[in-house]
C-alpha positions as a Python dict, from the first residue, in 0.01 Angstrom:
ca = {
    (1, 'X'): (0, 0, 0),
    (2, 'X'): (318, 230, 76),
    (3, 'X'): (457, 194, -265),
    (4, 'X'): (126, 278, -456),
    (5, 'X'): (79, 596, -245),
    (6, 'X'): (437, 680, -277),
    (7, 'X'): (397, 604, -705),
    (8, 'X'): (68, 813, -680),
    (9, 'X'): (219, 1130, -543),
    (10, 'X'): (544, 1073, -812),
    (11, 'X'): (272, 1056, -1106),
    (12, 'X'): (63, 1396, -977),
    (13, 'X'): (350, 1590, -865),
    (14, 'X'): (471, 1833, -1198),
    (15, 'X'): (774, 2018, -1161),
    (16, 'X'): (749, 2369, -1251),
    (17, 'X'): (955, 2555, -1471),
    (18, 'X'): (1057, 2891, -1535),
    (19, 'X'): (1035, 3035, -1892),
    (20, 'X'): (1250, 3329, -2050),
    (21, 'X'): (1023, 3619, -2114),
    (22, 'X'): (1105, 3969, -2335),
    (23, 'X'): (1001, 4321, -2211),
    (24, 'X'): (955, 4616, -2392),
    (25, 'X'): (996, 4985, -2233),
    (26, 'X'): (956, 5225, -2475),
    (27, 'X'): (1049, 5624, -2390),
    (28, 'X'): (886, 5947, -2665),
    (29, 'X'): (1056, 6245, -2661),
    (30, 'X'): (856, 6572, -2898),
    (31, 'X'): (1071, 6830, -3008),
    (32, 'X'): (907, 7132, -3259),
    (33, 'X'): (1128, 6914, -3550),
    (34, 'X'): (1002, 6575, -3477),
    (35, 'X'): (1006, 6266, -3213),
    (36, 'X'): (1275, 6091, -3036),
    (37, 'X'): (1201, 5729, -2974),
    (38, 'X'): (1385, 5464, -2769),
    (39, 'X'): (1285, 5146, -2677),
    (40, 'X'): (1457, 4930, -2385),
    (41, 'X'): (1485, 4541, -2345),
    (42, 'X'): (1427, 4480, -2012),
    (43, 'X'): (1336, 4091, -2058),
    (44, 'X'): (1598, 3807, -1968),
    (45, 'X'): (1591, 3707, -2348),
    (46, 'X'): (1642, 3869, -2656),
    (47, 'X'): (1438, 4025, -2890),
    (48, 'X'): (1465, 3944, -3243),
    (49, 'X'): (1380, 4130, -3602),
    (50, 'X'): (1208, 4485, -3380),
    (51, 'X'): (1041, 4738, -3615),
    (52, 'X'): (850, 5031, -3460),
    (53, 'X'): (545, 5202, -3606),
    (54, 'X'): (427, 5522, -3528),
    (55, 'X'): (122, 5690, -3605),
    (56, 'X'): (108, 6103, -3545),
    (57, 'X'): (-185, 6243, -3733),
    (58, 'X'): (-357, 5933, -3843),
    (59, 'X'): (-12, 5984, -4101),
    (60, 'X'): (241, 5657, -4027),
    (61, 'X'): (574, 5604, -4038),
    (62, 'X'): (804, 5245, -3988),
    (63, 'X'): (1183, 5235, -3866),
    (64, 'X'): (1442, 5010, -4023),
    (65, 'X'): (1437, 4648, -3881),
    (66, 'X'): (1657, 4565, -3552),
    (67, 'X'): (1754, 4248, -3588),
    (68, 'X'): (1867, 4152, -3222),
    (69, 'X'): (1778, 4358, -2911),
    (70, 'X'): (1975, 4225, -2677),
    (71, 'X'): (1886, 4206, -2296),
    (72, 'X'): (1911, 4580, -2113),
    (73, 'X'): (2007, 4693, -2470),
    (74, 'X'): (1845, 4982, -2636),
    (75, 'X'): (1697, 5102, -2979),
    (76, 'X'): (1691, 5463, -3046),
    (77, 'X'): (1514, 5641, -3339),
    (78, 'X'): (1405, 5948, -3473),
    (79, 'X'): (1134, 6080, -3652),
    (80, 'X'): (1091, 6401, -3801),
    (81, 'X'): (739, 6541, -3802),
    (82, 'X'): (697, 6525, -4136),
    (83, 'X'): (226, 6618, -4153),
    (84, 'X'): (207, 6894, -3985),
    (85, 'X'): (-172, 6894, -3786),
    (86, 'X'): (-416, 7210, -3894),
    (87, 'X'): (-511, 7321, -3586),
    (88, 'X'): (-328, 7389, -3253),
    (89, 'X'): (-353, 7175, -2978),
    (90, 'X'): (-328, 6816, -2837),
    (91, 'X'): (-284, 6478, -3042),
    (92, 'X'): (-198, 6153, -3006),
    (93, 'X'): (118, 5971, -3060),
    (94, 'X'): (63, 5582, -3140),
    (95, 'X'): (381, 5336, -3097),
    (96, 'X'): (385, 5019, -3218),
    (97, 'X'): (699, 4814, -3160),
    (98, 'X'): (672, 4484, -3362),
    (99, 'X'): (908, 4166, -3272),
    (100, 'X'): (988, 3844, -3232),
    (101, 'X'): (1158, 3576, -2953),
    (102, 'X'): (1387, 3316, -3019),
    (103, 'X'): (1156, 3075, -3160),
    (104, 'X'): (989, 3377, -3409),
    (105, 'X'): (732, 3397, -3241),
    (106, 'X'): (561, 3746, -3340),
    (107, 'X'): (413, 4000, -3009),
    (108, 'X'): (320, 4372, -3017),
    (109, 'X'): (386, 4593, -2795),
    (110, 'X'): (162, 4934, -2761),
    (111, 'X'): (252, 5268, -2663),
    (112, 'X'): (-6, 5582, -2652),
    (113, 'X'): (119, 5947, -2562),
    (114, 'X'): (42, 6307, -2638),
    (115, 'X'): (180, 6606, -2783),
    (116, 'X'): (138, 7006, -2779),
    (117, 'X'): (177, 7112, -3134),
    (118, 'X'): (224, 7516, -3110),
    (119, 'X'): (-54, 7551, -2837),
    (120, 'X'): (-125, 7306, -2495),
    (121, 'X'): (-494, 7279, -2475),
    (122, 'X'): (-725, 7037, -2218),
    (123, 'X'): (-1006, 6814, -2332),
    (124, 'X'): (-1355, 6865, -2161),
    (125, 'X'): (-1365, 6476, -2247),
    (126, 'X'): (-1313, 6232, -1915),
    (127, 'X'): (-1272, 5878, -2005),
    (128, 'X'): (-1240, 5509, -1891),
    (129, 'X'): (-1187, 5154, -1996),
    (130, 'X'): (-1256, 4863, -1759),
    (131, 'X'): (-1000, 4600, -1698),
    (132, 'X'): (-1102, 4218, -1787),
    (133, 'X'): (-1055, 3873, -1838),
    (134, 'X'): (-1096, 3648, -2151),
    (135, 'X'): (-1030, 3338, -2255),
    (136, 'X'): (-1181, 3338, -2608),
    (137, 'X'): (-1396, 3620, -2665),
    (138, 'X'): (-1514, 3887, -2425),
    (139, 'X'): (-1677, 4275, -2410),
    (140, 'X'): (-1460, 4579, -2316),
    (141, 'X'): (-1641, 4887, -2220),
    (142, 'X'): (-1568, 5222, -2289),
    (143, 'X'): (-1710, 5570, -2080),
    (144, 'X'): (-1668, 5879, -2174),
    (145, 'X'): (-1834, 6139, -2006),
    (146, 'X'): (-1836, 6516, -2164),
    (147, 'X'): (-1762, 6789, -1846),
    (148, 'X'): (-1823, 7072, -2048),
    (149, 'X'): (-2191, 7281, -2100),
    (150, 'X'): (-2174, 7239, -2482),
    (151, 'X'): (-2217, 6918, -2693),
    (152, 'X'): (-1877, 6783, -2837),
    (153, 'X'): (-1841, 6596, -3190),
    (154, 'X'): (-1589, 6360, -3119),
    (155, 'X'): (-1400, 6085, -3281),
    (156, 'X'): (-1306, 5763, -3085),
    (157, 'X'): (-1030, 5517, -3169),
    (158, 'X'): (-944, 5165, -2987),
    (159, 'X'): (-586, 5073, -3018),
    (160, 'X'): (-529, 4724, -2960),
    (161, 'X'): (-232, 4497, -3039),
    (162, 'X'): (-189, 4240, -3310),
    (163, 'X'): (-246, 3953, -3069),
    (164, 'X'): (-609, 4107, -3003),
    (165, 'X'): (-920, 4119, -3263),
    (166, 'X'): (-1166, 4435, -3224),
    (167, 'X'): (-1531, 4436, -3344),
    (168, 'X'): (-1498, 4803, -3443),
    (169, 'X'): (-1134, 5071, -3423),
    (170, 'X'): (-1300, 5380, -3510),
    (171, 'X'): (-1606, 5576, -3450),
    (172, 'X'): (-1776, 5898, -3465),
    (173, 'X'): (-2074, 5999, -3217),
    (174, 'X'): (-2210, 6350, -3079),
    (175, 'X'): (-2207, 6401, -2718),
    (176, 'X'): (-2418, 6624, -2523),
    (177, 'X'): (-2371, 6875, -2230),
    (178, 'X'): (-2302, 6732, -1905),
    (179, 'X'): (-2404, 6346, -2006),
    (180, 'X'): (-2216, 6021, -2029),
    (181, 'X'): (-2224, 5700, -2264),
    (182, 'X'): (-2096, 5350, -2263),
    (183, 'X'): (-1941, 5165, -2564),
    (184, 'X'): (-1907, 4838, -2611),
    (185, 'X'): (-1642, 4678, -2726),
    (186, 'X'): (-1621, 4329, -2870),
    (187, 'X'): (-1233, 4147, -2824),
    (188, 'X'): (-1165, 3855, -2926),
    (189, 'X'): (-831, 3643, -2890),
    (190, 'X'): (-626, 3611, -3224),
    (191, 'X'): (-253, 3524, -3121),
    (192, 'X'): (-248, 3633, -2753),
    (193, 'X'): (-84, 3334, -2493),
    (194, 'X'): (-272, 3234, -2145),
    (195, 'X'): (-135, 3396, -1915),
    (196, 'X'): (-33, 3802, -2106),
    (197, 'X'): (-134, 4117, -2019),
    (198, 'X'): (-231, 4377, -2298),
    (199, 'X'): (-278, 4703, -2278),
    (200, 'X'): (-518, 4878, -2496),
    (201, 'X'): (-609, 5217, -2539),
    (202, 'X'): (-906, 5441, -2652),
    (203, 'X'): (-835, 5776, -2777),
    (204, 'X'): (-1096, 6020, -2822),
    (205, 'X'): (-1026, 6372, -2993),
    (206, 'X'): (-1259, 6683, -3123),
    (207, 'X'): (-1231, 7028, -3251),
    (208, 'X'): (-1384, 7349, -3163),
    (209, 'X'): (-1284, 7727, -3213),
    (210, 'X'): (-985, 7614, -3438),
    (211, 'X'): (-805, 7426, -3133),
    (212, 'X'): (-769, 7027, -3098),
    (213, 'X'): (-852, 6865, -2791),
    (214, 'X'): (-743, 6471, -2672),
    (215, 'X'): (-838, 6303, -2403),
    (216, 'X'): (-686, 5893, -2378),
    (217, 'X'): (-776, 5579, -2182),
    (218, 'X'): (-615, 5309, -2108),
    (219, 'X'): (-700, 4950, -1999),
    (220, 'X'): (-619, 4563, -1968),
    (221, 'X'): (-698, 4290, -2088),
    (222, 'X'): (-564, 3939, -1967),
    (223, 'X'): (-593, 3593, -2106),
    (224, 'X'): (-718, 3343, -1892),
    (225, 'X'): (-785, 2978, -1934),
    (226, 'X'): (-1094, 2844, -2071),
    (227, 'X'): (-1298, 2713, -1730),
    (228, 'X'): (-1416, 2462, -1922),
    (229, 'X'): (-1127, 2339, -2098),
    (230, 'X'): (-916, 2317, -1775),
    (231, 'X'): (-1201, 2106, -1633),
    (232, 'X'): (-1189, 1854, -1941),
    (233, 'X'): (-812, 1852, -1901),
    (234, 'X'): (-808, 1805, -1475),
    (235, 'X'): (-1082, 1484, -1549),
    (236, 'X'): (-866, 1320, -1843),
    (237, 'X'): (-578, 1387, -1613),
    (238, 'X'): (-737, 1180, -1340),
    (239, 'X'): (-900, 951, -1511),
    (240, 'X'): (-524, 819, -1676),
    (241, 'X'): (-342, 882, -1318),
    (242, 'X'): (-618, 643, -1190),
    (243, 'X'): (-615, 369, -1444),
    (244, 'X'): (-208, 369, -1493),
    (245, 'X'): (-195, 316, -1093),
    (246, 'X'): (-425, 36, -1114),
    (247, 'X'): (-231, -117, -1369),
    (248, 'X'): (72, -89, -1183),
    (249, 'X'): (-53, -222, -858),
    (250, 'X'): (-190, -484, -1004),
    (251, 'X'): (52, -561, -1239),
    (252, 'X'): (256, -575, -895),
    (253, 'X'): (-12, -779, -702),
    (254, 'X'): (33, -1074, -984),
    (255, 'X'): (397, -1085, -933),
    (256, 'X'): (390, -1129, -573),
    (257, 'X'): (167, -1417, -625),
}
């Protein structure tokens, strides 16, 4: 009886190990000529084939291809602001950094700032994303509340990474005075791994009196396991513990006799 205990706890027992992992810190720097990027491996593996993206202006614009980012190495890279905006103002700076482990694997990293182009200005937009969980499939929700007494026209954009599927990116929608609305979101998983963290981001911007305003959310998203597949895969896991013990013991019980 001692030696099937002691061969059940050998079969159930897994050892644990501890997987290499890459991540990206990413610094922007505006100047009145352009943007200053640099991007940081602070993982304890390196990064292969990095190319950054950035959108200023809905107008983008890709870097040359890194093609090892070592650990606590750094990229640097600058852009020139090539589109000039119309109005003064606030607008959004989108970073993208695109790259690959060991095994070319592709991830995306996301990165969402602001800059002042000739004139600082503050939205009368407040907004929020909720953090959640999904495994598959699953609804992100997006407030935005206007603070001001007059309506605002305003365009919304959900930035997501590559590893994440949105029902809908862009948006346009009137606002009135003093009220708040809710949109739904629909994410689903595309490439993301059990067990990440994304971050996304909704950016919402307007004009009025020949000034640009931009207000930005952020939020998370993490990928779980499916309840139900875990559940399939605990009972097949007992089910062959159970019936390779009895094979053994018995197997064992025969030979004694």
């Amino acid at each position: 009886m001692k030696k099937l205990l002691l061969l059940l706890l050998m079969i159930i027992i897994i050892p644990s190990i501890a997987a290499s992992y890459i991540s990206i810190q990413s610094q922007i720097t505006t100047t009145n000529n352009g943007t200053i990027i640099k991007v940081t491996n602070l993982g304890d593996e390196a990064a292969y084939n990095v190319q950054l993206s950035l959108d200023i202006n809905n107008k983008k614009t890709i870097s040359n291809v890194k093609e090892r980012l070592g650990i606590q190495k750094s990229f640097e890279w600058k852009v020139p602001l090539a589109a000039k905006p119309k109005n003064p103002g606030k607008y959004p700076l989108i970073l993208t950094t695109n790259y690959q482990d060991a095994n070319f694997y592709p991830f995306s990293a996301i990165s969402v700032s602001a800059f002042d182009y000739k004139q600082s200005t503050i939205s009368d937009i407040a907004a929020k994303i909720n953090n959640i969980e999904l495994s598959d499939e699953g609804t992100l929700e997006l407030t935005i509340k206007n603070l001001a007494d007059t309506a605002k026209n305003i365009d919304i954009r959900l930035i997501v990474p590559k590893e994440l599927t949105a029902d809908k990116e862009k948006l346009r929608a009137k606002l009135p005075a003093k009220t708040q609305s809710t949109i739904h979101f629909e994410i689903k998983k595309f490439s993301a791994l059990v067990g990440s963290s994304y971050v996304v981001f909704a950016i919402i911007e307007y004009d009025e009196n020949n000034k640009h305003y931009t207000t930005m959310a952020s939020g998370v998203v993490k990928i779980v396991k499916s309840s139900i597949f875990s559940l399939q895969k605990l009972i097949i896991f007992v089910i062959i513990t159970i019936i390779v013990v009895l094979f053994v013991y018995f197997t064992m019980f025969r030979k004694r006799k």
